[in-house]
N, C-alpha and C positions, 0 to 999 in steps of 0.2 A: 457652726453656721457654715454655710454653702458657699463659696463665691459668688455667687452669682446675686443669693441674697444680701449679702454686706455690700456686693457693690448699690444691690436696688437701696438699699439704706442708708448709704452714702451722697447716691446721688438726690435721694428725698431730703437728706437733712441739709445738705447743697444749696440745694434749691429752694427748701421750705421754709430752714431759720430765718433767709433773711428776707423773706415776705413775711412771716410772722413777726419779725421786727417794722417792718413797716408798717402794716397792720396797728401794730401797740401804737406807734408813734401819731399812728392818725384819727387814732383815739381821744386826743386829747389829751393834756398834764397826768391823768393817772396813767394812761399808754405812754408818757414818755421813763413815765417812771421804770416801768415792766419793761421798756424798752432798753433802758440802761444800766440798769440795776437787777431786774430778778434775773432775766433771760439768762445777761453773763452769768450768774452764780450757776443757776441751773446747768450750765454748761461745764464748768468749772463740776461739778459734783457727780457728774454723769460722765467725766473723763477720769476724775479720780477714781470713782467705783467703779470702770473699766480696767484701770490702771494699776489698783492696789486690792481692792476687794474680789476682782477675776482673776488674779495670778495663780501661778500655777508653780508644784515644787520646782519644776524643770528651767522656769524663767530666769532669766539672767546669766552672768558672766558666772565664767567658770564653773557649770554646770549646775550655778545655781546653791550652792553650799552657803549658806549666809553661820554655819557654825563659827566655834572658836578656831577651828586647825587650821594648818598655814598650807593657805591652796594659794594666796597670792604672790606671783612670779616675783622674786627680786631683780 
């Protein structure tokens, strides 16, 4: 992805989550529900499959070797 696009996609979800939170909220009881309840999950699920399902061999510390051998510094 582009810079330019992640930043346009940062500054939408910026701006957008939390009018779509208030949106749900003025919905009425079942909006406040979505309001509190799914949105956070949904966010939560959408940082973790950014976080653990997009990873890459190269991520992480010491370049990423999650084996048994002993790459960690004593």
């Amino acid at each position: 992805m582009s810079l330019a696009r992640a930043i346009a996609v940062a500054i939408a979800l910026f701006m957008g989550l939390p009018a779509l939170i208030i949106l749900a909220a003025l919905a009425g009881p079942v909006g406040w529900i979505v309001a509190a309840v799914v949105l956070p999950i949904a966010v939560l699920a959408v940082l973790l499959w950014l976080g653990w399902f997009r990873r890459r061999d190269d991520d992480g510390p010491y370049g990423g070797s999650y084996d048994d051998s002993d790459t960690m510094p004593r």
